[in-house]
C-alpha positions in Angstrom: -5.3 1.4 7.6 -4.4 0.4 4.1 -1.9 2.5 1.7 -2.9 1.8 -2.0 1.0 2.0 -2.9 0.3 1.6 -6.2 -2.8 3.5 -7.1 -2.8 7.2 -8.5 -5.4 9.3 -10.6 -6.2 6.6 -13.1 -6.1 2.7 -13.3 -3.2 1.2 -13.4 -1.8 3.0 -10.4 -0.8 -0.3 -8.5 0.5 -2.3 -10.6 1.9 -1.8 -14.4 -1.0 -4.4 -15.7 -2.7 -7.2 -14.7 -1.1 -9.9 -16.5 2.4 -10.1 -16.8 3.8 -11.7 -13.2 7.6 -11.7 -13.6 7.4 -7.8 -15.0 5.1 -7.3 -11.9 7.8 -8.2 -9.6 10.9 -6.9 -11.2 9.1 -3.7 -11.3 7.9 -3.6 -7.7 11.8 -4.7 -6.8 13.2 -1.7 -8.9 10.6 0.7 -7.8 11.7 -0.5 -3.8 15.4 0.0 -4.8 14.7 3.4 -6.8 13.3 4.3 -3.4 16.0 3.6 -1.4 17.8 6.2 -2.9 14.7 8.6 -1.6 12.9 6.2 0.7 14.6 4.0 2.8 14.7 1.7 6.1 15.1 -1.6 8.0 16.4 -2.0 11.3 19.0 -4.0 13.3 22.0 -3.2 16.1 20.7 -0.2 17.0 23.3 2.4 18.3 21.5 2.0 21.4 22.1 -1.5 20.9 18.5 -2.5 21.6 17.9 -4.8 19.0 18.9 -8.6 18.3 18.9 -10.3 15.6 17.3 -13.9 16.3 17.6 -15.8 13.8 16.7 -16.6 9.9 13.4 -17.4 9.0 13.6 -20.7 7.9 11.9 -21.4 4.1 9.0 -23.9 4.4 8.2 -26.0 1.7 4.4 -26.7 2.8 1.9 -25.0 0.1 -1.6 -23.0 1.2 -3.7 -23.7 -1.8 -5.4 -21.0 -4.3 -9.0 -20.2 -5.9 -9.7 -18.6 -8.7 -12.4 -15.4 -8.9 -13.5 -16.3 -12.4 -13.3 -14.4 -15.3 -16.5 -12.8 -15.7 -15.3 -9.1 -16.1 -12.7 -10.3 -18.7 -9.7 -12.6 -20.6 -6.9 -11.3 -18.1 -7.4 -10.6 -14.6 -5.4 -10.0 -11.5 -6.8 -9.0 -7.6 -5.7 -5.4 -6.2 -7.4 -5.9 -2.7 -9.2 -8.5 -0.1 -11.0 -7.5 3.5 -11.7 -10.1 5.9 -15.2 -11.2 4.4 -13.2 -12.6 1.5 -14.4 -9.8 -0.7 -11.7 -9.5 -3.2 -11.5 -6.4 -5.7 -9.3 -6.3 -8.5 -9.3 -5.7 -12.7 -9.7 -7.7 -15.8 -8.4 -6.7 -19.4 -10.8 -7.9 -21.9 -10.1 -10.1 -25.0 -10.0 -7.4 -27.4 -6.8 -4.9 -27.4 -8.5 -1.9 -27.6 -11.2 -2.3 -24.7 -11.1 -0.5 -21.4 -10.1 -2.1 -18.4 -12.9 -3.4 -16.1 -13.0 -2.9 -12.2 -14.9 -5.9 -10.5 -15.5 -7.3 -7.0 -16.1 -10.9 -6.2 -18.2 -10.6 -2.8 -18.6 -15.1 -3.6 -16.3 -16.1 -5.6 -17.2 -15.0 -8.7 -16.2 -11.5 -10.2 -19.4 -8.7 -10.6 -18.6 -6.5 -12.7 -18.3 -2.7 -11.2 -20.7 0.2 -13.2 -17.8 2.8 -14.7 -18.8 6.9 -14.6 -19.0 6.7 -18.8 -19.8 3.5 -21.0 -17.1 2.6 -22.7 -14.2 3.9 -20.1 -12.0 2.3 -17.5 -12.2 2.0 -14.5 -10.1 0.1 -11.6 -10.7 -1.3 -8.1 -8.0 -0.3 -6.1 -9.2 -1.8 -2.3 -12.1 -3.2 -0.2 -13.1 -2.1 3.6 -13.6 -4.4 6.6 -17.4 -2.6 5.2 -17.4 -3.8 2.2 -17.6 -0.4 0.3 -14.7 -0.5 -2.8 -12.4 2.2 -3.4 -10.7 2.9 -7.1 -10.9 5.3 -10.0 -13.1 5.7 -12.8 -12.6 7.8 -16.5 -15.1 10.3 -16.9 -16.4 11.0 -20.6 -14.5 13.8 -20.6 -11.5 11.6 -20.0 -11.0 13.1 -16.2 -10.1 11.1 -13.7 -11.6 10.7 -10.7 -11.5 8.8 -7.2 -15.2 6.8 -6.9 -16.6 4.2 -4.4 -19.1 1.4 -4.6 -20.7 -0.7 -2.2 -20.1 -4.1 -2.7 -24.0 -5.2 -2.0 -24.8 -2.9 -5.3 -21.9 -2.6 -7.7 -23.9 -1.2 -10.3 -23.6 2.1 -7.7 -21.3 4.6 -8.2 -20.0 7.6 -6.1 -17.7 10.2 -7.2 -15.6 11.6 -4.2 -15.7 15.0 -5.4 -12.9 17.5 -5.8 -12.0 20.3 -3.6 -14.5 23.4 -4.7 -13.1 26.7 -6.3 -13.3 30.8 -4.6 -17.0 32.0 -5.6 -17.6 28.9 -7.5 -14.2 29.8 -9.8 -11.0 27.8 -9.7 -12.5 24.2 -8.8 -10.2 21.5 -9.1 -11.3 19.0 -11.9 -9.2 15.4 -10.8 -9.1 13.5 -7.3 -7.3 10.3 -6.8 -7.3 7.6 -3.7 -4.2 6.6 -2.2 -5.3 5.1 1.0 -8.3 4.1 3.4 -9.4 2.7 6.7 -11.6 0.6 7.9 -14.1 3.3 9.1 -14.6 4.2 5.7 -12.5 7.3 5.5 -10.8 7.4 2.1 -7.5 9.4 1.6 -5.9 10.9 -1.8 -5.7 14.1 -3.8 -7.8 16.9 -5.0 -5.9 18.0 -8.6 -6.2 21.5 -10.0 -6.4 22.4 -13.8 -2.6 23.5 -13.7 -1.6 19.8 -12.0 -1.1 20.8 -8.5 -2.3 18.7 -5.9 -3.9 19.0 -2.3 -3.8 16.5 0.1 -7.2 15.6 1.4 -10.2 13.0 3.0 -13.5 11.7 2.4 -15.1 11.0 5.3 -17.4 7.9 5.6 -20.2 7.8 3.6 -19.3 11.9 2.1 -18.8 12.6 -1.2 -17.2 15.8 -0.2 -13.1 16.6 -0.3 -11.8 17.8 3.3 -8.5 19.5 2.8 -5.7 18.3 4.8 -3.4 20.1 2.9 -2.7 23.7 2.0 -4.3 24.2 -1.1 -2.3 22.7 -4.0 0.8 22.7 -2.1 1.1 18.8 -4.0 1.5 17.2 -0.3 1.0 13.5 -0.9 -1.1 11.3 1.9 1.1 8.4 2.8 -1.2 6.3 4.9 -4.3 6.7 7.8 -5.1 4.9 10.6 -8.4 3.7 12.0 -8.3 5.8 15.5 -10.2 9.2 15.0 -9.2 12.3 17.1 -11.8 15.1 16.9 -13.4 12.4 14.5 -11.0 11.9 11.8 -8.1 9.8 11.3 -4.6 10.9 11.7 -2.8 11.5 8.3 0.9 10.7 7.3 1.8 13.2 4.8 5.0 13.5 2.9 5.2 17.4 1.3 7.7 18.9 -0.8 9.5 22.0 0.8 12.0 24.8 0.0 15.0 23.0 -0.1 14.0 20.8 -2.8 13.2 17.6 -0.1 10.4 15.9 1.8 9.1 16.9 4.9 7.4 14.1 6.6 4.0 15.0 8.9 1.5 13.5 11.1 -1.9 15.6 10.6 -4.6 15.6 13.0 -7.6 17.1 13.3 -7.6 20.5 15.9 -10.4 22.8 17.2 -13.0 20.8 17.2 -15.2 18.0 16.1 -14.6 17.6 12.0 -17.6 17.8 9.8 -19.6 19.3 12.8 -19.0 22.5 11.2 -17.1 23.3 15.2 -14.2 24.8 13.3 -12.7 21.4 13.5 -9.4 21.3 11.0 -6.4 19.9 10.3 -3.1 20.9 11.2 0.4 19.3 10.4 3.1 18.8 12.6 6.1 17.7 11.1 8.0 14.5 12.6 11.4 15.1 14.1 14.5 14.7 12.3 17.7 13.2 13.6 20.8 15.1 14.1 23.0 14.6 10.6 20.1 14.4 8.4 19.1 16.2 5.7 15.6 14.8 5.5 13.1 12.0 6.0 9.8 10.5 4.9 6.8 9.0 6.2 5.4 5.4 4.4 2.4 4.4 7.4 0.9 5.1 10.8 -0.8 3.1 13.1 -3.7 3.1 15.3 -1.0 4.1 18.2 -0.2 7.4 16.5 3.2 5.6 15.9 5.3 6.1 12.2 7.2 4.8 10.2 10.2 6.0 7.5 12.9 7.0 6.3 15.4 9.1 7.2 18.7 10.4 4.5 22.1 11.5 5.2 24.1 13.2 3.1 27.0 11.1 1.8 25.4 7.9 3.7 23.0 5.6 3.5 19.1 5.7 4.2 18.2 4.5 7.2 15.0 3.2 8.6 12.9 5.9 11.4 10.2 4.9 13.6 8.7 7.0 15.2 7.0 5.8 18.8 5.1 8.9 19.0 4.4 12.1 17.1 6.6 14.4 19.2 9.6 11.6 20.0 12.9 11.5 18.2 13.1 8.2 15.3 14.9 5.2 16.6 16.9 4.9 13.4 17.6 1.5 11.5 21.0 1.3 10.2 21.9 -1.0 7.4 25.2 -2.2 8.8 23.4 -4.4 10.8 22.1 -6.9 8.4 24.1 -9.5 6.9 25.8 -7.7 3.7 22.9 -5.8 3.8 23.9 -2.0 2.2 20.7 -0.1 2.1 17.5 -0.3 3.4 13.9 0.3 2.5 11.0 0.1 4.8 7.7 -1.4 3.7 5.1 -2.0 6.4 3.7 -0.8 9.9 0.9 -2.7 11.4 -1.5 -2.1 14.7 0.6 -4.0 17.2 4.3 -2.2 16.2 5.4 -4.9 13.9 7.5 -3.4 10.8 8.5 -5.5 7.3 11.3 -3.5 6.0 13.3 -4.8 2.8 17.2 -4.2 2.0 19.5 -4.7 -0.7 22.1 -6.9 -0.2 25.6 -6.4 -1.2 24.8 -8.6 -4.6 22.0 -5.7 -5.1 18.8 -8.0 -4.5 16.2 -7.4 -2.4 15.8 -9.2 0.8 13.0 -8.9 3.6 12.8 -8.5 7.7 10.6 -8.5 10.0 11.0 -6.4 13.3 8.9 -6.7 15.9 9.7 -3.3 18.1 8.4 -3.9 21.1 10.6 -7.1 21.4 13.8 -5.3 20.0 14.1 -8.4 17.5 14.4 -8.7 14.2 14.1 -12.0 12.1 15.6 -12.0 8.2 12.7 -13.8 6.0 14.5 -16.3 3.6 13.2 -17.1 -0.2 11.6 -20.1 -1.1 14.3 -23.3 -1.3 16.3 -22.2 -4.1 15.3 -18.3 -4.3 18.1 -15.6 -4.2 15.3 -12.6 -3.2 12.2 -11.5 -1.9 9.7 -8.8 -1.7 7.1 -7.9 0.6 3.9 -6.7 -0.4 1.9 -6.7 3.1 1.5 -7.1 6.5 -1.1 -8.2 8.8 -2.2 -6.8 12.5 -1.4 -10.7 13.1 2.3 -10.6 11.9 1.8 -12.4 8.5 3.6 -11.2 5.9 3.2 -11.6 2.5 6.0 -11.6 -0.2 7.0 -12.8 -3.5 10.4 -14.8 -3.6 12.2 -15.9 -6.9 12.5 -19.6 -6.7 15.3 -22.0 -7.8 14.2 -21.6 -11.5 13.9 -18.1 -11.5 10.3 -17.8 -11.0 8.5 -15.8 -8.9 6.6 -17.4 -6.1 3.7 -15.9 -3.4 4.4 -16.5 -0.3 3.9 -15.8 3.3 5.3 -15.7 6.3 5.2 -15.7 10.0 8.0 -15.9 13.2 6.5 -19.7 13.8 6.1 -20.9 10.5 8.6 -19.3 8.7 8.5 -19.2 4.8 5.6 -20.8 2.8 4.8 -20.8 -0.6 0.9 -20.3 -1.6 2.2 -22.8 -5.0 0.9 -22.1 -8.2 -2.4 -22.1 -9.7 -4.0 -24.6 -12.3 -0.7 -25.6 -14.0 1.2 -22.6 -14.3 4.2 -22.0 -13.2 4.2 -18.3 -11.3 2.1 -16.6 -8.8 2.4 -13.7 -6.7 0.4 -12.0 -3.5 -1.0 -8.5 -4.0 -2.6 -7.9 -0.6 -3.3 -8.9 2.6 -6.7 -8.8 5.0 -6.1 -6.7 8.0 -6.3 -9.3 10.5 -4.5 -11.7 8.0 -7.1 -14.0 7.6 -7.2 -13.9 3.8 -4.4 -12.9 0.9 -4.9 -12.1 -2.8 -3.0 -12.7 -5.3 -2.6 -13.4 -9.2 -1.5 -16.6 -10.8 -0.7 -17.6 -14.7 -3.0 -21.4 -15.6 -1.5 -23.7 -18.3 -3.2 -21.8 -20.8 -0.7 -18.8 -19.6 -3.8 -16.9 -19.0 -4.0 -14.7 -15.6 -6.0 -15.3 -13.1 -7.1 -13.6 -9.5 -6.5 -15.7 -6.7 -7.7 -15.3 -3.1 -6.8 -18.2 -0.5 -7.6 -18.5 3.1 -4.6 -18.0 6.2 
């Protein structure tokens, strides 16, 4: 399961642009605490009391090394994605300022540039699958946005995933967008209507055709899928606006029979439960094990982290108090074996990182490169590796990961430079990507082996 956080309709979804590293991270930290106000979670002392807090995890000042894609598809370029066949995806802006950005994948090592829907327009490379099929967003000529696909063996191959179809042919929609996918192939996002209203829906593998998950353009927003298929789809997080002017937070899953069999298989929601005191929550991920994760809000207290264990069980809430001066909290990550990263703001406002591992009841704070004051997570691994980018003693931003044994470890710089940071993570860990600025303050994509 992979959540493109920041990918919507067009191309610069995930991040604000490839090529300016300390905005990157001051954005991603003030889009983390803006969500805290809205989003929210971490975990510690339970009021069960069934979690411990271990211990720190100690900074490490051993350095994995980088390598450079290339830049074949253009001047400035930074990585959005890597599988674990190395693939890397990502998106280069070219040396002129009024060019359109260029979507590539670099199956060897060396960026191949990715065919857009209309000559001339952007496009951008959002992910890559365990099967090496790339998923991003392309302008049309008409200047429409849609979600598109190519396989990585032929990248001058493009599919549209279309949008969902009209009454009689009348009232199409005429936008989609990705947010997420799985390693089956099954791509999640949006089917957009003329008016801007959105309908939460799938492409399964290999189909170019929108399955509502959704009521129609009831602007539901797919949070993340996993890779285990009930009536032969995945199960959906959703978060969907309701009459009170909140979020309610679902788990869909296909009912009724086998979808795409034309058995009447469809989806149906079923919202997760909602403690006692609060006046909402939402859903960030879900794992193989039907599990979620989120955040749950009180009125007139802070957010506090929910997972779920199951679809129909109440959250085990994560309450801020817990964590050294820690006064909010905001949940990242969820990955196949229960592990969560969830980040905080400390009583200074910066953001920190955790790790809880929830079948263990423990939870280990991850420390900042020697120096650092903050960190932010931007992945997780089925193998516990997170990935992060800490401010260092000079005030620079460094990617790092880290793991309960090894602690915190820098990935160093790249050809000179003096910044890096990690954009993704492989499922199984073995491989991060990231983006790094050379001596000649140029950006480059960087991909390095775990």
């Amino acid at each position: 399961m992979v959540s493109l956080k920041f990918f919507i309709t067009l191309v610069l979804r995930r991040r604000k642009h490839p090529g300016k590293h300390l905005s990157i991270y001051l954005d991603y930290e003030e889009t983390i605490m803006h969500s805290m106000t809205n989003r929210s979670h971490h975990l510690l002392f339970l009021a069960i009391g069934a979690i411990v807090l271990i211990g720190f995890g100690r900074p490490n000042v051993a350095h994995a090394s980088w390598s450079s894609e290339g830049h074949a598809a253009g001047a400035q370029c930074g990585s959005s994605g890597v599988n674990d066949n190395a693939v890397v995806v990502g998106n280069c802006t070219p040396a002129n300022a009024t060019g359109p950005l260029i979507a590539w994948v670099a199956p060897n090592g060396v960026e191949e540039l990715l065919a857009p829907l209309a000559s001339g327009q952007s496009c951008s490379a959002a992910g890559v699958t365990d099967g090496n099929v790339v998923i991003g967003s392309c302008l049309d000529a008409n200047n429409a946005s849609f979600a598109v696909t190519w396989p990585v063996s032929s990248p001058n191959s493009i599919t549209v995933l279309q949008s969902l179809p009209g009454l009689l042919g009348l009232g199409a929609d005429v936008s989609t967008g990705a947010t997420s996918f799985d390693q089956n192939g099954v791509i999640g996002g949006e089917s957009v209507s003329a008016t801007g209203n959105s309908t939460a829906v799938i492409w399964l593998n290999g189909s170019s055709t929108a399955v509502a998950v959704s009521n129609r353009n009831d602007n539901c927003g797919i949070a993340d899928i996993n890779n285990s298929n009930v009536n032969g789809a995945p199960s959906v997080a959703l978060d969907c606006p309701n009459a009170s002017g909140t979020t309610t937070a679902y788990i869909a899953q296909v009912t009724g029979g086998l979808l795409g069999t034309g058995l009447l298989g469809a989806y149906a929601k079923t919202p997760l439960p909602v403690p006692s005191g609060s006046s909402n929550c939402v859903v960030v991920a879900v794992n193989d094990n039907v599990q979620a994760l989120g955040t749950c809000y009180f009125p007139g207290g802070s957010p506090q982290a929910a997972f779920w264990p199951s679809v129909s069980s109440a959250p085990i809430l994560l309450s801020g108090g817990g964590l050294p001066d820690g006064t909010r909290t905001a949940g990242a990550f969820l990955n196949n074996n229960d592990d969560v990263v969830v980040q905080y703001q400390d009583t200074s406002g910066k953001t920190q990182s955790a790790f809880w591992d929830t079948n263990a009841a423990l939870l280990y704070l991850i420390l900042p490169v020697s120096g650092g004051t903050r960190t932010a997570a931007t992945g997780l691994a089925d193998n516990g590796t997170v990935i992060l980018n800490s401010e260092d003693g000079n005030q620079q931003v460094q990617g790092t990961k880290w793991t309960v044994g090894s602690g915190t470890v820098a990935y160093g710089d790249y050809g000179g430079g003096l910044e890096s940071v990690t954009t993704s993570i492989s499922q199984s860990g073995n491989y991060t990507a990231g983006d790094g600025e050379g001596s000649a303050e140029n950006e480059n994509a960087l991909v390095t082996s775990n």
